[in-house]
C-alpha positions in Angstrom: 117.6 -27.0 -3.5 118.9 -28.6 -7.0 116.4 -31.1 -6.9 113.6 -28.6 -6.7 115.1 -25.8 -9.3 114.8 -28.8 -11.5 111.0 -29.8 -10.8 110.2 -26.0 -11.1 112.3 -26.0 -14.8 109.9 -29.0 -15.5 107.0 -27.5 -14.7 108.3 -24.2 -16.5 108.8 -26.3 -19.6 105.1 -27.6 -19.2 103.7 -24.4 -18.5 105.9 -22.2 -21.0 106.9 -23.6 -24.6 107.9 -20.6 -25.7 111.2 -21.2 -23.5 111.8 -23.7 -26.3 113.6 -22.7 -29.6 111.4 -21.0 -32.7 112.5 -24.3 -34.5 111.0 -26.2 -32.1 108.1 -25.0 -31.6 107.0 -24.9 -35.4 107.9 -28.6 -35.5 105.9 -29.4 -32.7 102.9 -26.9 -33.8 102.8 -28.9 -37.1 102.8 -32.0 -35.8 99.8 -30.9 -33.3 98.3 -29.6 -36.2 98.7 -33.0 -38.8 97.8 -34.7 -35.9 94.3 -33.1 -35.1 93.3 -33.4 -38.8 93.5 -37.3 -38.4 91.7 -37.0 -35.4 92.6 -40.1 -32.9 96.7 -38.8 -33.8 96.3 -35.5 -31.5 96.3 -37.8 -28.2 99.9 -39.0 -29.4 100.6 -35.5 -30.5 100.2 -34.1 -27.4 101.9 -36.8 -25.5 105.4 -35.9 -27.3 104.7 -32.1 -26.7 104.2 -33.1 -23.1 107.6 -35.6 -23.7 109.3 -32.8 -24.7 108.7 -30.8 -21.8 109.5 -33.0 -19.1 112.8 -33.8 -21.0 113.2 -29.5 -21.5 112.7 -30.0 -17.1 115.1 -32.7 -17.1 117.7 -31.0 -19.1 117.6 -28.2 -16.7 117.7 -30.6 -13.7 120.9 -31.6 -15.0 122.0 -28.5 -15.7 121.4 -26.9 -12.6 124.7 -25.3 -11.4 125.6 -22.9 -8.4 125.3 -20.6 -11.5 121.4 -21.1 -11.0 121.2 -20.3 -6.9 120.4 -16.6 -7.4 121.9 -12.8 -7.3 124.5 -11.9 -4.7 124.1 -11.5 -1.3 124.2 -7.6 -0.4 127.7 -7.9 1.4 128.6 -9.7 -1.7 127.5 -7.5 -4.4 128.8 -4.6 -2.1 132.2 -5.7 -2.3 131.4 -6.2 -6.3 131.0 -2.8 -7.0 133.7 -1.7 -5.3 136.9 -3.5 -6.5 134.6 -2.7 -9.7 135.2 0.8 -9.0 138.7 0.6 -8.0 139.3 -1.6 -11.1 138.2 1.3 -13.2 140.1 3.8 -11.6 143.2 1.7 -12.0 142.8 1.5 -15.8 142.6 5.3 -15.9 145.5 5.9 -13.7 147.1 3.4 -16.2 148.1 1.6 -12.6 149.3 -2.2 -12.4 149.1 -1.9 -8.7 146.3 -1.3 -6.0 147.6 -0.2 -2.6 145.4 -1.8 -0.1 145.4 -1.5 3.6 148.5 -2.2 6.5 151.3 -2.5 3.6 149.4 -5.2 1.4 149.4 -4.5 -2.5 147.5 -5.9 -5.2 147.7 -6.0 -8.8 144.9 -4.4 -10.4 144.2 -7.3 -12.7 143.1 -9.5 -9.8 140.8 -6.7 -8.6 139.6 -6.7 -12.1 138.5 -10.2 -12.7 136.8 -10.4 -9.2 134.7 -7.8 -10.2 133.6 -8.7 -13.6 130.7 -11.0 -12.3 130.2 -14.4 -14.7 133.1 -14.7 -17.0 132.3 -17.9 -19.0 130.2 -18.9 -21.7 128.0 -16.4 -23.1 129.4 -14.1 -20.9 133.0 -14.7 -21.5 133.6 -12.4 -24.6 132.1 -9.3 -22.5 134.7 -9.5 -20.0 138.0 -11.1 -21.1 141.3 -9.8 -22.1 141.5 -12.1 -25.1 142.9 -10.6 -28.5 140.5 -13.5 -30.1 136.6 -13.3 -28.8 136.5 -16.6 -29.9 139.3 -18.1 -26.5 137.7 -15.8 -24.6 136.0 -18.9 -22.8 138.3 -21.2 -20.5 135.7 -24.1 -20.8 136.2 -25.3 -23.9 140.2 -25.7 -23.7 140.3 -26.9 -20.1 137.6 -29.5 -20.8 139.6 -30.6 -24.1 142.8 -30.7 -22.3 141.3 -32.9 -19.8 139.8 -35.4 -22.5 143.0 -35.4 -24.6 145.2 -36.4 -21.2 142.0 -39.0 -20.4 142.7 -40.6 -23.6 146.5 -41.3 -22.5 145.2 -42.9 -19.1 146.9 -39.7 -17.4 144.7 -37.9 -14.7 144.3 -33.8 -14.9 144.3 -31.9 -11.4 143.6 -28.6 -11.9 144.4 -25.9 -9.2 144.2 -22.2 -9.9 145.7 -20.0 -7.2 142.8 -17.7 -5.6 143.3 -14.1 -5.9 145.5 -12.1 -2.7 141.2 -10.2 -2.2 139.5 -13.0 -2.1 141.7 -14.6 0.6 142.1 -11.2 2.2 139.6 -8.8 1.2 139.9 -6.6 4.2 142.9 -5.3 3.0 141.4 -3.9 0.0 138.5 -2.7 1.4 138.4 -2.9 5.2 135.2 -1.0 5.7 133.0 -3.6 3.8 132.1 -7.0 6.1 131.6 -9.8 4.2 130.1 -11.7 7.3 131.8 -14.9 6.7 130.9 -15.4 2.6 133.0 -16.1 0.1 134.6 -12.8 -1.6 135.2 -14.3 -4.8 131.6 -16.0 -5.6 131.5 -16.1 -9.7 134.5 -18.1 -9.2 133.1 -21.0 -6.8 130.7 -20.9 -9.4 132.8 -21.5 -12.1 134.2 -24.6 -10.4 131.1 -26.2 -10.1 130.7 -25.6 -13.9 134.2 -27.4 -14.2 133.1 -30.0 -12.4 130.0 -30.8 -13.9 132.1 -31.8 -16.7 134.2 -33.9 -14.9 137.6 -31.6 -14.5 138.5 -32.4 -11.1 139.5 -29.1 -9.4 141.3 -27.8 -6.4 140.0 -24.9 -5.0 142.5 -23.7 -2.3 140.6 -21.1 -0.8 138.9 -23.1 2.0 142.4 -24.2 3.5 143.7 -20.7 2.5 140.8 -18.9 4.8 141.5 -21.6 7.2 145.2 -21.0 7.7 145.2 -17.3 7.2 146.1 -16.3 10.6 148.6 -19.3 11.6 152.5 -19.7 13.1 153.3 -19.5 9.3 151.2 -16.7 7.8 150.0 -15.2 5.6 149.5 -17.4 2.9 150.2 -14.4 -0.1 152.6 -12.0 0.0 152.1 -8.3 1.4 154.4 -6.3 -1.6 154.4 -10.0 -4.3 151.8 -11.0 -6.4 152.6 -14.8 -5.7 151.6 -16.8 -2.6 153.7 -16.8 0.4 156.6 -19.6 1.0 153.4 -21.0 3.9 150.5 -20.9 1.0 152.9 -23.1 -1.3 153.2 -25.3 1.5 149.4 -25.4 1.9 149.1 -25.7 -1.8 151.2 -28.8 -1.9 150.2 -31.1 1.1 146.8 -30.2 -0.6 147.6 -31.7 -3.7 149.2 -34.7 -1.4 145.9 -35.5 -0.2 144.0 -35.9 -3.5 146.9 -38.1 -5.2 149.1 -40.0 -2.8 146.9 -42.9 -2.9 147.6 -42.9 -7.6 151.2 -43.0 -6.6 151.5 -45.2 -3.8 153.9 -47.5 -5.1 156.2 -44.6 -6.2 159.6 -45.6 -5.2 160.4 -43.1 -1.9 163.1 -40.6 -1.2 164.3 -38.8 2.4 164.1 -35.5 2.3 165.0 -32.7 5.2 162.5 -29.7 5.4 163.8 -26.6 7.7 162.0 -23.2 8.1 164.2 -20.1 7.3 163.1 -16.3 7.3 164.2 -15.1 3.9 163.8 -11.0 2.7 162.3 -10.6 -0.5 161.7 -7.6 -3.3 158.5 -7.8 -4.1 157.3 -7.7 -7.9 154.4 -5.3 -7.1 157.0 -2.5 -6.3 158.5 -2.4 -9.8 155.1 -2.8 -11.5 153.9 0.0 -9.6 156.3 2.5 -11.7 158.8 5.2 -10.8 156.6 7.7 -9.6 155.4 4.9 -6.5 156.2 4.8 -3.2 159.1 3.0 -3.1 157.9 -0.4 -0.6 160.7 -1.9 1.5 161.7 -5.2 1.5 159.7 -7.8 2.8 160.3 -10.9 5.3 158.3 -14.3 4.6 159.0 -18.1 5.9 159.8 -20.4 3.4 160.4 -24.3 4.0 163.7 -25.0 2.4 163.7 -28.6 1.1 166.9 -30.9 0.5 167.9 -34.3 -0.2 168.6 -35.4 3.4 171.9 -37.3 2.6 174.1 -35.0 0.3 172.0 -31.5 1.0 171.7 -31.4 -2.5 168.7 -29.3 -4.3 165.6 -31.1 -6.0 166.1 -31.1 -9.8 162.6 -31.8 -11.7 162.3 -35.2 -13.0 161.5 -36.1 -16.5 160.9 -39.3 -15.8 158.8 -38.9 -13.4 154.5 -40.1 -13.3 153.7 -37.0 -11.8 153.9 -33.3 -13.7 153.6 -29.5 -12.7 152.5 -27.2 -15.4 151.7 -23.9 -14.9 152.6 -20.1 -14.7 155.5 -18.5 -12.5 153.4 -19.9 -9.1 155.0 -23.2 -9.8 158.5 -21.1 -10.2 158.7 -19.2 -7.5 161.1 -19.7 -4.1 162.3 -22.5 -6.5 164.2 -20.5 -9.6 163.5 -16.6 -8.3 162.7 -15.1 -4.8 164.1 -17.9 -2.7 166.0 -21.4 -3.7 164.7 -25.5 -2.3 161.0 -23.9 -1.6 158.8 -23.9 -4.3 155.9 -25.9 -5.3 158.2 -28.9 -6.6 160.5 -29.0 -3.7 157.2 -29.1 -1.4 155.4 -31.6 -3.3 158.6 -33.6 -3.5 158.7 -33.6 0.2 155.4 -34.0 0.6 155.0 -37.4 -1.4 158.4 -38.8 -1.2 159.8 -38.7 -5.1 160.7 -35.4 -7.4 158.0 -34.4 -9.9 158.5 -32.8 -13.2 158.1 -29.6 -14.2 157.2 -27.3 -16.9 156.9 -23.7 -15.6 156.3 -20.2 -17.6 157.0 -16.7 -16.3 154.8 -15.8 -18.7 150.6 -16.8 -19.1 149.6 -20.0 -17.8 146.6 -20.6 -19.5 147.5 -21.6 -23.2 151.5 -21.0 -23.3 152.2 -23.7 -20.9 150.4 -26.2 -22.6 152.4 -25.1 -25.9 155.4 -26.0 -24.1 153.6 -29.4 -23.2 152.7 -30.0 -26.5 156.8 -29.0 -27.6 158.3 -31.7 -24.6 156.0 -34.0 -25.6 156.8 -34.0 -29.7 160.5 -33.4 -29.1 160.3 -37.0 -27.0 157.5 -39.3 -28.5 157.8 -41.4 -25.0 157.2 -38.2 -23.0 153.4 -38.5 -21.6 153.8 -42.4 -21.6 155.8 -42.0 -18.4 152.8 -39.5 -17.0 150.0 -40.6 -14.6 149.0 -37.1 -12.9 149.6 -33.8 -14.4 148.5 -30.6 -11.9 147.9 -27.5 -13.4 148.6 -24.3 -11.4 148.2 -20.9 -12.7 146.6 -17.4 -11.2 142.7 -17.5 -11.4 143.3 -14.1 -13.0 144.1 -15.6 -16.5 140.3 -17.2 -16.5 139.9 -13.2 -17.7 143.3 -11.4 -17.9 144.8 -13.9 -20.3 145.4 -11.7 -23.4 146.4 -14.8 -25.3 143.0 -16.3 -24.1 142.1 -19.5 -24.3 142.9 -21.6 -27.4 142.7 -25.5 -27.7 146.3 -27.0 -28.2 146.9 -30.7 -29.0 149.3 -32.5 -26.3 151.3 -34.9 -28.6 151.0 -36.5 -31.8 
């Protein structure tokens, strides 16, 4: 299907200049035009018009993207609108919180960016929360982060955390059937415009959908805007998979992992406000992790080639909510050795690289020691980032 949206953008390109810009167009023209006047000159004339063209078709070969493979499907654009409308009627209501079906919550920014359709590029300043239209677009800083890290030999991972909907969108709206697509398409989208420019990225919502329903789930909590103590297990033997083979020679730790039910307040009933129903506490499984000789809790590791960044996702079950059962205990067990870590309760979209930027001038030696950073954060902040996203320099 790529290969032939790119042979009918050739053919367009032949068949329409005016697709090409004004500039263009007069250069070309007054070339033709020169060209004619010497006479034997318009045959090469018309052979870089036509040159130009097939590069035009080229050019959109190459930039063919899952951007390019048409509208919605109707299921699709159905569930759209709606979270659309309930997005609106949340920002009337002045309401953080969505109350969705069997005792789930959501917050209403995560309703919000799944129904703002594309949110990057030109697009980008129409729909984000950014005080500066000029962050409004998570491309350029995510694509300069990854280049600045490339230039320290130091590999980026990046792994946004799907939105609670997309995952389970029948608890937000149980009456419309997605038949089996993706609930959260402008996003899969996205990633293939991430990868294009060589970001490598994690999308978890494959094994999410896939473990939904298992001994452990569900993978987000009901009355907590954070993933369950199961999805940051999921979310770390993920990671495992993609860089245990980097760190193989990574000198190895024994760990003990243990399952323990755990009762937890949920964030979404204070953010729902006074005048809520009050929700009750809620019971998840978390998998405790502890050094297996002294029982001792995992510390983060400065020294350590592998590094978590990100927004309160990589805090979570490890500082608040639960203790030895966060993202860095997991991972730790998960690959043998303790990461490092640099968490925010805050955005995780430009304050957590400031922080990055901070560790790394306080200690000149800082990223030397760094092979693999993964970068976790809510998909939200793509949109709902107010401080957007700027470009931030990771050392000196």
């Amino acid at each position: 299907m790529r290969i032939l949206a790119g042979v009918r953008g050739c053919w367009t390109a032949l068949a329409l200049p005016a697709l090409w810009s004004a500039a263009t167009c007069r250069r070309f023209k007054s070339a033709d035009m020169s060209a004619h006047s010497r006479g034997s000159r318009s045959t090469k004339s018309r052979n870089i018009v036509i040159a130009h063209a097939i590069v035009s078709g080229l050019t959109l070969l190459s930039s063919v993207s899952a951007a390019d493979l048409g509208p919605l499907s109707n299921s699709q654009q159905k569930f759209v609108d709606e979270l659309a409308a309930k997005s609106r009627s949340a920002e009337v209501e002045h309401a953080a919180v969505i109350a969705g079906a069997d005792g789930w919550f959501f917050l209403s920014s995560d309703i919000r960016f799944l129904s703002v359709g594309q949110f990057w590029g030109a697009d980008a300043a129409k729909v984000s929360r950014a005080h500066k239209p000029e962050s409004a677009d998570p491309i350029p800083a995510i694509v300069d982060f990854h280049e600045q890290l490339k230039k320290r030999g130091i590999d980026l991972l990046l792994m946004p955390v799907p939105p609670k909907a997309a995952i389970y969108p029948e608890k937000i709206l149980p009456d419309v059937d997605l038949h089996g697509e993706t609930a959260a398409p402008y996003l899969a989208r996205f990633y293939d415009e991430l990868r294009k420019r060589e970001i490598d990225v994690v999308d978890l919502a494959p094994v999410f959908l896939q473990n939904r329903a298992s001994e452990h789930a569900p993978v987000f909590c009901k009355t907590d805007s954070h993933w369950s103590g199961f999805g940051c297990v999921l979310a770390a033997q993920t990671i495992k998979e993609k860089i245990h083979e980097k760190l193989a020679r990574q000198p190895r730790k024994n760990y003990a992992a243990e399952w323990k039910e755990t009762t937890i307040k949920g964030d979404l009933g204070d953010l729902a406000g006074a005048n809520a129903k009050k929700l009750e506490p809620e019971k998840i499984a978390v998998r405790t992790i502890s050094d297996k000789g002294t029982g001792a809790a995992i510390n983060p590791d400065p020294n350590s080639p592998l590094l978590i960044i990100g927004d309160s996702h990589t805090l979570v079950f490890h500082d608040f909510l639960a203790e030895k059962s966060g993202l860095l205990d997991q991972l730790a067990y998960e690959i043998g050795f303790a990461p490092d870590l640099i968490g925010t309760r805050g955005s995780g979209a430009t304050s957590v690289r400031v922080s990055l930027y901070r560790r790394a001038k306080k200690d000149p030696e800082y990223l030397a020691k760094k092979k693999i950073i993964v970068w976790c954060f809510a998909a939200r902040e793509f949109t709902e980032s107010d401080q957007g996203w700027d470009k931030v320099p990771i050392g000196q």
